[in-house]
N, C-alpha and C positions, 0 to 999 in steps of 0.2 A: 504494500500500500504506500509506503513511504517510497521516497526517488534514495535514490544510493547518493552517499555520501560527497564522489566526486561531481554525481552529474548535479548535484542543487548547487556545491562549490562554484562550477561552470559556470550554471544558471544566472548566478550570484555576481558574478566577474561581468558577463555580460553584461547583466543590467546596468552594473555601473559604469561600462565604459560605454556606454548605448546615453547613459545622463550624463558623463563628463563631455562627450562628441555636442548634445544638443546647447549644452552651455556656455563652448566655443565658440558655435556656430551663433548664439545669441548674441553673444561679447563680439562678435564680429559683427554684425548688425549691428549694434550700439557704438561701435567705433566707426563707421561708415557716416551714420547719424551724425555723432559728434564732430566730425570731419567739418562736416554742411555745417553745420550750427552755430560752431566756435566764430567764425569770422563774422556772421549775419547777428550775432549778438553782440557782436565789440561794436559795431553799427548800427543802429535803431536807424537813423534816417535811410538806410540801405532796406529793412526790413522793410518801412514805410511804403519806400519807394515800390519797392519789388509788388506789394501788396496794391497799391492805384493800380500801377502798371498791370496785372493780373483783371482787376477788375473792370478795369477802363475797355482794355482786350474784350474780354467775355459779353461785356455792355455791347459793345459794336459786333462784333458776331452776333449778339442778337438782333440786335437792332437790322442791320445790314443784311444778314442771312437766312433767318426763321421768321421775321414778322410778316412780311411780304406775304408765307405763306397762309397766314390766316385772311386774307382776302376775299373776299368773293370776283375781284381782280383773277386770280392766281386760277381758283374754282374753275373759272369760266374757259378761260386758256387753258386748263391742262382738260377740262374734258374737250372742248374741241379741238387740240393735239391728239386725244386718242384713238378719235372718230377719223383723222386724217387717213386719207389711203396709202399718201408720200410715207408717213411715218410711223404705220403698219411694215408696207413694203420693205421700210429700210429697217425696222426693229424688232418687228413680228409681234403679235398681237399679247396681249396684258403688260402692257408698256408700262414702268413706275417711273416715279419723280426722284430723286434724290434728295439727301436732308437739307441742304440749303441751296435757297433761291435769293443767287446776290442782284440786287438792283435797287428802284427807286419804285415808290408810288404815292401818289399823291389824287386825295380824293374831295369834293366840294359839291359845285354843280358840275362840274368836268370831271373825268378822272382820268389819268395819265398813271400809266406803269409802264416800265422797261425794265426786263428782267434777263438773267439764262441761269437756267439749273440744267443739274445731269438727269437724262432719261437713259432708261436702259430696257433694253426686250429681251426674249429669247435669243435674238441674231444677233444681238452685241447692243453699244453705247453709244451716244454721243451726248455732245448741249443740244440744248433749244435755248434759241434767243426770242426774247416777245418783246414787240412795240405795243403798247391795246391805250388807243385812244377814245372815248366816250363821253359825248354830252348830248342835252336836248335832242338835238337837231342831227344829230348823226352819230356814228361810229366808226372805228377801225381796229382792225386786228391785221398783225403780221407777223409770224411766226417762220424761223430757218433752222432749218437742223446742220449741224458741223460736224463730221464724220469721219472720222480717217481722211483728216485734212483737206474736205471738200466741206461744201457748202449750199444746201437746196434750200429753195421757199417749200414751208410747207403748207402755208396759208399765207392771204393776202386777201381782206375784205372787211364786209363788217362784222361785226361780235354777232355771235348768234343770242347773246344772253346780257341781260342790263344791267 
């Protein structure tokens, strides 16, 4: 029932060079740590800085690259890029949008967006660039795809959606 003498000895040895191994490996990590830290803390205005700078960053990637897509701007354009046949043809069908759509939009009684995000299909990727201009009195959409270093329209007309 009991294990023999030597093999728990074994057992015994392991364990603790199995705890001594993980404690290095920690003290290594915390001297990696320390590395970074020692000179960011002789420095607060360095800290400071680092920390705008991080934030300032992330603000504008938002701003700049994710907000656009909460539009009914964006909506409108990516479904009629998916109904295109050009962009079918050249993507193959269940087309997606990619996580950020870098551009401008600006909405009132006009609205005016220019954008290009990655789309990608079954057949591969490219951008799409959009102009979508809209007021009262009319509209426009114009949409190109960029492909392995070409360039087609894939629309040029009005918005089908307001």
């Amino acid at each position: 029932m009991h294990k023999d003498p030597l093999e728990a000895e074994r057992d015994f040895r392991q364990r603790i060079e199995r705890a001594a191994e993980s404690r290095r490996q920690s003290q290594r990590s915390r001297q990696w740590l320390r590395t970074i830290a020692r000179p960011l803390f002789k420095r607060p205005g360095l800290v400071l800085l680092l920390v705008v700078l991080v934030g300032l960053g992330s603000f504008l990637i938002l701003i700049f690259g994710v907000v656009i897509k909460w539009t009914d701007a964006y909506a409108c354009t990516l479904d009629e890029a998916r109904r295109s046949p050009v962009l079918i043809a050249e993507l193959g069908e269940s087309i997606e949008a990619g996580f950020f759509a870098w551009g401008h939009w600006e909405k009132g009684t006009v609205t005016q967006a220019g954008f290009r995000t990655s789309v990608a299909g079954p057949k591969g990727e490219g951008t799409l660039r959009v102009q979508l201009y809209s007021s009262p009195i009319g509209s426009s959409l114009r949409m190109e795809l960029e492909k392995d270093g070409r360039t087609q329209q894939v629309y040029s007309g009005p918005t089908q959606c307001r």
